[in-house]
MARKEZA-410408 format. One line per 8 residues: their letters; for each residue x, y, z of N, C-alpha, C. Coordinates in pm, 1 decimal. Layout:
<lolos>
a> X Y Z X Y Z X Y Z; ...;
</lolos>
This chain:
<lolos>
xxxxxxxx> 8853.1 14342.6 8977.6 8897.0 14221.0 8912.9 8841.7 14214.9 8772.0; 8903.2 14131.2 8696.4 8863.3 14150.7 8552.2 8859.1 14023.5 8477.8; 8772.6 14014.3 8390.7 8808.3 13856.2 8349.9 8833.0 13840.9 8229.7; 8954.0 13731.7 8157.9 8965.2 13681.0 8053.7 8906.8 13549.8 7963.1; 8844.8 13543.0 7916.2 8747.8 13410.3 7866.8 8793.7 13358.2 7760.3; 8883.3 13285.3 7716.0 8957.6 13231.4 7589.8 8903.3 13087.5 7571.5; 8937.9 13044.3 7423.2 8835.4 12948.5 7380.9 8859.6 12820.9 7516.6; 8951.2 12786.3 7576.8 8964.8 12690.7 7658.6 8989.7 12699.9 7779.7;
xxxxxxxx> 9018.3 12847.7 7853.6 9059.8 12860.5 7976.6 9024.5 13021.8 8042.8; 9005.4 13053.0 8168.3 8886.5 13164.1 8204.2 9047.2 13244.2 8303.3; 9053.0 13393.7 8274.6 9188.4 13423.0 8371.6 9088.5 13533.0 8425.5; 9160.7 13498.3 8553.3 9079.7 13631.5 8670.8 9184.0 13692.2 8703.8; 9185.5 13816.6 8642.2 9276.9 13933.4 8724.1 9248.7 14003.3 8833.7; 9377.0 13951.6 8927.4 9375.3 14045.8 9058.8 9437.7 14210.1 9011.0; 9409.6 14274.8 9089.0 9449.4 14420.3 9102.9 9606.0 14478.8 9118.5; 9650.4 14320.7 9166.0 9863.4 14286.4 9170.5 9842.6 14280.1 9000.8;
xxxxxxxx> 9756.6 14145.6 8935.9 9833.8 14126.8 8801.4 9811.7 14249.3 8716.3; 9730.3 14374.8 8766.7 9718.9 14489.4 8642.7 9872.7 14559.1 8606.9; 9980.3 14535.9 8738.6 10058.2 14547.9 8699.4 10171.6 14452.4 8680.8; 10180.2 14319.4 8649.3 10194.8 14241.0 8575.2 10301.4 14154.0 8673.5; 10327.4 14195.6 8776.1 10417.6 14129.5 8933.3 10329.1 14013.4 9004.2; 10186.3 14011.3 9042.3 10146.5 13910.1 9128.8 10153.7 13772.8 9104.7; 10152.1 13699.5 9199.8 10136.6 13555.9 9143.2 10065.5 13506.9 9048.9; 10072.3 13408.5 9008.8 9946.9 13340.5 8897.5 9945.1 13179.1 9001.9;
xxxxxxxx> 9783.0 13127.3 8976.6 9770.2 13051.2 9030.3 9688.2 12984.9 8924.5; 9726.2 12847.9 8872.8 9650.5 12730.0 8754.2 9611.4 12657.7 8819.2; 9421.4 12646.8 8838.9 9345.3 12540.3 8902.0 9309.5 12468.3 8768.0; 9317.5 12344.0 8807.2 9325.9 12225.3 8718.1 9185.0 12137.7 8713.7; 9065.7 12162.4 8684.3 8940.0 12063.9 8728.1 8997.6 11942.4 8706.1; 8857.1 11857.8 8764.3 8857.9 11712.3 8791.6 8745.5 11678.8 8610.1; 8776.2 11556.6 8610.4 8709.8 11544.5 8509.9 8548.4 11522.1 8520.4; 8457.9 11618.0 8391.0 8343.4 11620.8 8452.2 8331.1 11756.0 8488.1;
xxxxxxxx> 8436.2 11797.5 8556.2 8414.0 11927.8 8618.3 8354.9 12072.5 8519.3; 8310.8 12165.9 8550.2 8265.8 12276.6 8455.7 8326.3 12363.9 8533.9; 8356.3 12464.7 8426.5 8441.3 12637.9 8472.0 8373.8 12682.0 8668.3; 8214.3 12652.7 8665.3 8135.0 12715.9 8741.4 8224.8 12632.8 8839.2; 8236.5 12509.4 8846.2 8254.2 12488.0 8970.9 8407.6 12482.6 9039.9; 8503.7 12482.9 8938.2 8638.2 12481.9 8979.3 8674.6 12655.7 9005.3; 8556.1 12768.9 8947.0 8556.0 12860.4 8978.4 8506.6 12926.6 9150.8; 8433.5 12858.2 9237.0 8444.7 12834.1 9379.5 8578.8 12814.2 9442.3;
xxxxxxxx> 8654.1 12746.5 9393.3 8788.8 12773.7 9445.9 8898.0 12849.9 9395.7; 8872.5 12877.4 9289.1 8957.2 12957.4 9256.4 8942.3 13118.0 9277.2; 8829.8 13115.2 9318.6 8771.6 13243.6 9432.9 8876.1 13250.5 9546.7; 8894.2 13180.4 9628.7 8956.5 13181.3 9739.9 9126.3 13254.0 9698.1; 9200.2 13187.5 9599.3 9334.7 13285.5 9556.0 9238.8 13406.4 9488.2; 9197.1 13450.7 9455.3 9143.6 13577.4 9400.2 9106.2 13676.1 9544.5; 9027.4 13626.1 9639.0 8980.1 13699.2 9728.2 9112.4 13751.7 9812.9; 9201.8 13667.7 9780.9 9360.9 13709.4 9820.7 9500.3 13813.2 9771.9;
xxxxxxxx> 9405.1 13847.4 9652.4 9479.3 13960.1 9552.6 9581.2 13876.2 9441.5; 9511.6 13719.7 9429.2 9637.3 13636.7 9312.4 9553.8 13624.2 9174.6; 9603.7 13631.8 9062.2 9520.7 13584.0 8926.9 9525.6 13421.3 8948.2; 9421.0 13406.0 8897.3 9417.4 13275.8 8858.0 9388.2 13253.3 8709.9; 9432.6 13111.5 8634.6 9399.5 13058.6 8511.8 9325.9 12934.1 8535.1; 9163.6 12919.4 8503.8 9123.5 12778.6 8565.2 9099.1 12698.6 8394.7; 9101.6 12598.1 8439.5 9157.7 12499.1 8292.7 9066.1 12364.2 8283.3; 8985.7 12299.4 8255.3 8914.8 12160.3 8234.2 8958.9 12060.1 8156.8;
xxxxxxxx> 9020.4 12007.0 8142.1 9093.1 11936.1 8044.2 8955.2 11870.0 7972.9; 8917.4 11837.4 7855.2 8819.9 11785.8 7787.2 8797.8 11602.7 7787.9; 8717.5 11576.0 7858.0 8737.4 11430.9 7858.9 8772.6 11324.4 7733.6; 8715.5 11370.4 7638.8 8765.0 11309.8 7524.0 8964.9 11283.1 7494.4; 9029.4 11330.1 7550.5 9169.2 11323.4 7561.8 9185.2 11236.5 7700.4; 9105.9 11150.0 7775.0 9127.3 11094.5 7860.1 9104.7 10939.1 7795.7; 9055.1 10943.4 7700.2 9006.1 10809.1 7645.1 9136.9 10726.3 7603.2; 9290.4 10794.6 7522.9 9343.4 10718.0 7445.8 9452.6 10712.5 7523.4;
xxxxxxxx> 9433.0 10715.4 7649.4 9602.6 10702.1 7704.3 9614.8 10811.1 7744.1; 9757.4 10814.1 7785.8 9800.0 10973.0 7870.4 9894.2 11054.1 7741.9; 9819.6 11142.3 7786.1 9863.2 11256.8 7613.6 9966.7 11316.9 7652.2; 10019.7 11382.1 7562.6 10139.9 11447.6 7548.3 10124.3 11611.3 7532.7; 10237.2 11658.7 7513.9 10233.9 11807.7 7540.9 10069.6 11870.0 7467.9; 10026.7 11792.3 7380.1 9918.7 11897.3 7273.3 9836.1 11920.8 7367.6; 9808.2 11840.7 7459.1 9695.7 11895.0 7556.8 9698.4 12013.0 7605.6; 9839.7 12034.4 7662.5 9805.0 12210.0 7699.0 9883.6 12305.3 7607.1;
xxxxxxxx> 9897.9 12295.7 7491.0 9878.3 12401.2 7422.3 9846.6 12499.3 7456.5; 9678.0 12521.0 7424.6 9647.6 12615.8 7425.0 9672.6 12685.7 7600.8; 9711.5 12692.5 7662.6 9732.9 12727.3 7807.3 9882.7 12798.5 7780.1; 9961.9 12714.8 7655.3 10126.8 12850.6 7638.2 10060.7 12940.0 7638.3; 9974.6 12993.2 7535.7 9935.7 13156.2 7519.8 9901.6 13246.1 7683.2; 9836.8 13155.1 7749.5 9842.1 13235.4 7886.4 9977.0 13239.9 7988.4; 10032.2 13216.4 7963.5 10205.7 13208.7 8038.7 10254.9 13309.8 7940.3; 10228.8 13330.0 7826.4 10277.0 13424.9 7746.2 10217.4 13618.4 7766.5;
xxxxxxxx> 10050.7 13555.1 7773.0 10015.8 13661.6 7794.7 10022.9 13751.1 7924.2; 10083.0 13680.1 8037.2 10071.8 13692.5 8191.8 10192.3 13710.0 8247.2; 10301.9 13690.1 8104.8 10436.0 13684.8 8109.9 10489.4 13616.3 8278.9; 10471.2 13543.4 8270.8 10443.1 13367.1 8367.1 10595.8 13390.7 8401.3; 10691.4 13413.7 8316.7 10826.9 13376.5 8342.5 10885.1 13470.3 8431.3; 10823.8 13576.1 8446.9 10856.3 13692.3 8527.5 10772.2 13693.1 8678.4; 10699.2 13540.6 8713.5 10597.7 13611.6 8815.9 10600.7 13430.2 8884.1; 10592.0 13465.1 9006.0 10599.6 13320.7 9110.6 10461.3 13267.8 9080.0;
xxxxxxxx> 10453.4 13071.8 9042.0 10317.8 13021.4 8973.3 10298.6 12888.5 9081.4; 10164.4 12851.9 9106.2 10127.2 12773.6 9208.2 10014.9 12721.6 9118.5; 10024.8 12593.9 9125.9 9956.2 12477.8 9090.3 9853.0 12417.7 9146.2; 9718.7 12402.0 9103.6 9582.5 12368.8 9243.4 9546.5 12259.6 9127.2; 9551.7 12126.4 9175.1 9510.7 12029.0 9030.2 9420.6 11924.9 9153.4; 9279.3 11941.4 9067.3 9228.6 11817.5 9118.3 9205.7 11710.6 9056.6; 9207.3 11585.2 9110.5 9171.5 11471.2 9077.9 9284.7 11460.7 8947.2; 9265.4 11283.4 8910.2 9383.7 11306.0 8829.0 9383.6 11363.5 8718.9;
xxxxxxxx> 9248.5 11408.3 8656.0 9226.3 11494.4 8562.7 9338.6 11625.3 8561.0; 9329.4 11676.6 8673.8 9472.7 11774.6 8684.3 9551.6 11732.4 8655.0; 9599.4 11631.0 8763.3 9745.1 11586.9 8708.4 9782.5 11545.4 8598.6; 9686.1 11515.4 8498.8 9694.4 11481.3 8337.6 9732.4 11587.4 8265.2; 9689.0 11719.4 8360.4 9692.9 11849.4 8281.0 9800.6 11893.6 8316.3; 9872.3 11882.4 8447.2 9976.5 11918.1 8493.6 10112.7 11845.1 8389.1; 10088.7 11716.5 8441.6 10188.5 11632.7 8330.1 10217.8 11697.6 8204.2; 10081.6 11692.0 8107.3 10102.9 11771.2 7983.9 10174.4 11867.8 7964.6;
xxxxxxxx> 10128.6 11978.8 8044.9 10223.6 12119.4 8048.1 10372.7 12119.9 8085.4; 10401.3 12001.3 8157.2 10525.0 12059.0 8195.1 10606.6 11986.9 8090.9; 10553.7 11884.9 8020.9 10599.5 11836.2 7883.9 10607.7 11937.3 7774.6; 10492.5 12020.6 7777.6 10503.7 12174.3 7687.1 10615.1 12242.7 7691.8; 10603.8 12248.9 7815.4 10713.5 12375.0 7873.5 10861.9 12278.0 7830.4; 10907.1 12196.1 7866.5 11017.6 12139.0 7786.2 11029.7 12187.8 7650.0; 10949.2 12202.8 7557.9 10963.1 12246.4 7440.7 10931.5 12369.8 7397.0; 10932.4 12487.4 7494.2 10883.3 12606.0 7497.1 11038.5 12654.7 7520.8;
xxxxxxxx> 11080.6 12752.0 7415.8 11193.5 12877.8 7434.1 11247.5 12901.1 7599.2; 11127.6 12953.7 7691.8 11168.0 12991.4 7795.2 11052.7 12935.7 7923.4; 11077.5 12779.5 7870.4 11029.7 12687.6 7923.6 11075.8 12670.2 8069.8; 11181.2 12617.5 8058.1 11285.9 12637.4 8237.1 11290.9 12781.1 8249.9; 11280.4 12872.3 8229.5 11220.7 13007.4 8294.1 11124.6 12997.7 8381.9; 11078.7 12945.5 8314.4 10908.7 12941.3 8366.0 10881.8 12891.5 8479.2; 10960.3 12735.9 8502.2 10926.7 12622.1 8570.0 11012.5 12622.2 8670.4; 11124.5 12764.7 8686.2 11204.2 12796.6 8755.6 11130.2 12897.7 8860.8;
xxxxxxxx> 10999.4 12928.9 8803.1 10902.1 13022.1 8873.2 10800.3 12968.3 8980.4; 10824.5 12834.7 8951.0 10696.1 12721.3 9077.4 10715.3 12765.1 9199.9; 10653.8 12791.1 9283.6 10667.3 12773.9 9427.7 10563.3 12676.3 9507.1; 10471.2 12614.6 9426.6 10376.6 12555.5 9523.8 10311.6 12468.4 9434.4; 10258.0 12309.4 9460.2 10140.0 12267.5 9426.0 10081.0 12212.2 9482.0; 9942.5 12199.0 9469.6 9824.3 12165.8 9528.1 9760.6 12050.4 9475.9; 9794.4 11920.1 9570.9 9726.4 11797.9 9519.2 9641.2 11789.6 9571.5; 9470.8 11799.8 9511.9 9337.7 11787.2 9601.1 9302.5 11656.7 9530.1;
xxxxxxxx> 9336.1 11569.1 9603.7 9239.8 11429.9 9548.4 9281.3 11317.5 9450.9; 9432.2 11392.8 9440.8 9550.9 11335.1 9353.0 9685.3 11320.6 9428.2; 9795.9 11248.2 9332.1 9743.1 11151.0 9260.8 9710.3 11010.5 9329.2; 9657.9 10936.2 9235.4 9584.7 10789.9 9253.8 9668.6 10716.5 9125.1; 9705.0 10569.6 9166.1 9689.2 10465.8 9068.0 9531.8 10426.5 9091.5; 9515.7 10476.4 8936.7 9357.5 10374.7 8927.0 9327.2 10316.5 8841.1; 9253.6 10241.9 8843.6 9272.7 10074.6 8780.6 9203.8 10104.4 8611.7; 9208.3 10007.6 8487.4 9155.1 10006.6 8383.9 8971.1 10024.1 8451.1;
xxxxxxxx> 8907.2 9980.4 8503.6 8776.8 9943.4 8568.1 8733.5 10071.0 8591.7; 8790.6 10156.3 8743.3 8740.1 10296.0 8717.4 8789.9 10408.0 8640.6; 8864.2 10399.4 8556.6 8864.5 10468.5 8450.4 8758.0 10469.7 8362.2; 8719.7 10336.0 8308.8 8649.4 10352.4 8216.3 8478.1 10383.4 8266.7; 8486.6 10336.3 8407.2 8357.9 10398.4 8470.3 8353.0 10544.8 8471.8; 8415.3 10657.0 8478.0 8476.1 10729.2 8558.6 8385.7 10849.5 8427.5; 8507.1 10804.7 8299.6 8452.1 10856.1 8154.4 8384.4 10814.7 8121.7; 8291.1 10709.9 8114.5 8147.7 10699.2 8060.3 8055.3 10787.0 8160.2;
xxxxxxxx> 8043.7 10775.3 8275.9 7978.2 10837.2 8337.6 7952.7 11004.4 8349.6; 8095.4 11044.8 8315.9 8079.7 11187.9 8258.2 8070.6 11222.8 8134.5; 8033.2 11104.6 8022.8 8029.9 11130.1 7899.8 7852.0 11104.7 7843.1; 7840.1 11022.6 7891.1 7702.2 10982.8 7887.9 7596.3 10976.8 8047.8; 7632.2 11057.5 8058.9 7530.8 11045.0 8263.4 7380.0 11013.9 8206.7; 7306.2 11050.8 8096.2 7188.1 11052.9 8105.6 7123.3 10884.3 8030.0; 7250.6 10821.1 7984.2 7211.4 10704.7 7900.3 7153.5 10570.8 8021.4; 7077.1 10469.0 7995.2 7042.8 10426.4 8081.9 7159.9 10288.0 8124.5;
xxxxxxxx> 7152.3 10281.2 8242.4 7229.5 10184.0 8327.6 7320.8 10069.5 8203.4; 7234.7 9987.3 8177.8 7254.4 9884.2 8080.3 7362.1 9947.3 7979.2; 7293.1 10050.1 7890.7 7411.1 10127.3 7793.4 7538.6 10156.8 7854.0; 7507.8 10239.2 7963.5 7650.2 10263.6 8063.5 7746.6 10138.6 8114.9; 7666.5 10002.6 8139.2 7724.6 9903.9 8167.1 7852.7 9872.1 8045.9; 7730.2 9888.4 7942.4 7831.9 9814.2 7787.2 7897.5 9903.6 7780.7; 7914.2 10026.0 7724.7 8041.9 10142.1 7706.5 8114.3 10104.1 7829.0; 8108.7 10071.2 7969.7 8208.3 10072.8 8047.5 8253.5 9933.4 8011.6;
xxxxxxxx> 8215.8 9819.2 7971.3 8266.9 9703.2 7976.9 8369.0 9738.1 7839.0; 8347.7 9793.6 7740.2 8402.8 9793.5 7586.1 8542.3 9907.8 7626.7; 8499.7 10031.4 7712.9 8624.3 10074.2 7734.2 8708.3 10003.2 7795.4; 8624.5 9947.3 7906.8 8779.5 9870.0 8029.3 8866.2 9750.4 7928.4; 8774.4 9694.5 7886.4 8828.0 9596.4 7765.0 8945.6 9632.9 7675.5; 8971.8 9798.3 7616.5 9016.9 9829.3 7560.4 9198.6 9914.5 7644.3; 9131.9 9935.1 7756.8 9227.1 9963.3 7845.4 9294.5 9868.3 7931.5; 9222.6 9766.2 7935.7 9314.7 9675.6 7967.3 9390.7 9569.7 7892.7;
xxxxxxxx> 9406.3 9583.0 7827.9 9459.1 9525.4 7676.3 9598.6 9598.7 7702.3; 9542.6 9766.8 7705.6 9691.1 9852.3 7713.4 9740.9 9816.9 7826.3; 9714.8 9781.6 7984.5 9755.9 9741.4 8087.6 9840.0 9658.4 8037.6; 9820.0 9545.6 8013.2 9846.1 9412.2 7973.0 9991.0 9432.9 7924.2; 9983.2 9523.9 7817.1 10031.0 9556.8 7702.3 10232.6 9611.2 7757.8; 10117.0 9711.5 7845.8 10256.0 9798.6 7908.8 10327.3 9686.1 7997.6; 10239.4 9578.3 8107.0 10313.0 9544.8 8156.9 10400.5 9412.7 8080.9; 10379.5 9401.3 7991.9 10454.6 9288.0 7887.7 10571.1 9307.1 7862.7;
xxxxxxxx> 10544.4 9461.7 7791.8 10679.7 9552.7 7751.8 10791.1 9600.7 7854.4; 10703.3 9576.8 7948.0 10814.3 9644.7 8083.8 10907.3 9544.6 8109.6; 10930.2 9406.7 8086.6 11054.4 9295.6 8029.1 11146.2 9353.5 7985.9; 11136.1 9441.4 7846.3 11239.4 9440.0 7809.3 11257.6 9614.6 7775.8; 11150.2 9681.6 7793.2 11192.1 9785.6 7815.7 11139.7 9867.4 7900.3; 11240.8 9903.7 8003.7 11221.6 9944.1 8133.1 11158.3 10119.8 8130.2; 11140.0 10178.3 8018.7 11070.2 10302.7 8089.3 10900.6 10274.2 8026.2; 10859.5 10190.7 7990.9 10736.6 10223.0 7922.0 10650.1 10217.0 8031.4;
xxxxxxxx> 10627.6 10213.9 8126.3 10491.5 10306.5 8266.1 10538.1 10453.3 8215.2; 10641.4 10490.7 8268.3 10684.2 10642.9 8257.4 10637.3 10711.9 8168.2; 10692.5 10626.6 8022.1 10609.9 10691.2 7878.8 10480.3 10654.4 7869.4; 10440.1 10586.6 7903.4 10260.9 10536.6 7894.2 10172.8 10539.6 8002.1; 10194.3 10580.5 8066.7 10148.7 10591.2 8236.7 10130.5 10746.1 8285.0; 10047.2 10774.9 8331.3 10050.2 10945.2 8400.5 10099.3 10910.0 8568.2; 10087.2 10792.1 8629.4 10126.0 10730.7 8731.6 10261.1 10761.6 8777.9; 10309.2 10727.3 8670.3 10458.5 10697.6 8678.7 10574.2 10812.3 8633.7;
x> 10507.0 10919.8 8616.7 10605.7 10991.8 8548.7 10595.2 11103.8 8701.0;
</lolos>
């Protein structure tokens, strides 16, 4: 097996992908999560003869809403390099941190050349722990706590009170707009799409 280490995402080659036919399998961490530990499962498709691409989405892109294709960017270059469009792809996303990452990409892939190639290649995904509607409250608990774990209680209190404050404003916001225009969850929501 062999490994690829690129500035944002770690590829483990099975002994199928040396010749460029085996599956590919994209584990998606939870937020918080580090390479080490979404790399324990992504052992398990490897010990099976599949590559995997494992991916962390950066919590800082969890703060402003649900993002759009830029998030997985950098992840085209590995569908490119793995030539993705030619090889059956299975999806392992935990928590909704995945599914944020999942969402993103397949918004990419809409705007990718041989995007429906690609997405014509799915055979499987893996919801571990997803998805959830979850509220403005643990969100903003959720990211302070993996942004600041070492700050004391009180500090953590206020950053969580100033985010939820700020996210629920957007709650508010979306459900106002949803009167008169009926897709804004879909467009503003990772829930809903």
């Amino acid at each position: 097996m062999g490994y690829i280490r690129s500035r944002s995402y770690v590829i483990t080659l099975s002994e199928t992908c040396e010749s460029r036919r085996g599956p590919l399998v994209f584990v998606f961490g939870w937020a918080g999560s580090k390479d080490s530990h979404i790399a324990k499962y992504s052992k398990i498709y490897e010990d099976n003869g599949l590559t995997t691409i494992r991916y962390v989405t950066p919590i800082r892109w969890l703060e402003g809403g649900v993002p759009g294709p830029d998030l997985s960017r950098p992840l085209l270059t590995a569908f490119e390099e793995l030539q993705a469009a030619e090889r059956e792809i299975i999806f392992h996303l935990f928590s909704m941190n995945g599914c944020i990452m999942f969402s993103s990409l397949w918004q990419a892939l809409e705007q990718t050349p041989n995007g429906s190639k690609i997405k014509n290649q799915l055979k499987g995904i893996v919801f571990d722990s997803c998805p959830s509607h979850v509220t403005p409250w643990a969100t903003a608990n959720a990211v302070v706590q993996v942004k600041a774990p070492e700050e004391p209680q009180v500090a953590q209190s206020l950053r969580s009170t100033v985010l939820f404050g700020a996210l629920f404003i957007k709650h508010v916001s979306n459900y106002i707009q949803s009167f008169w225009q009926p897709k804004v969850y879909e467009q503003n929501t990772l829930y809903y799409r």
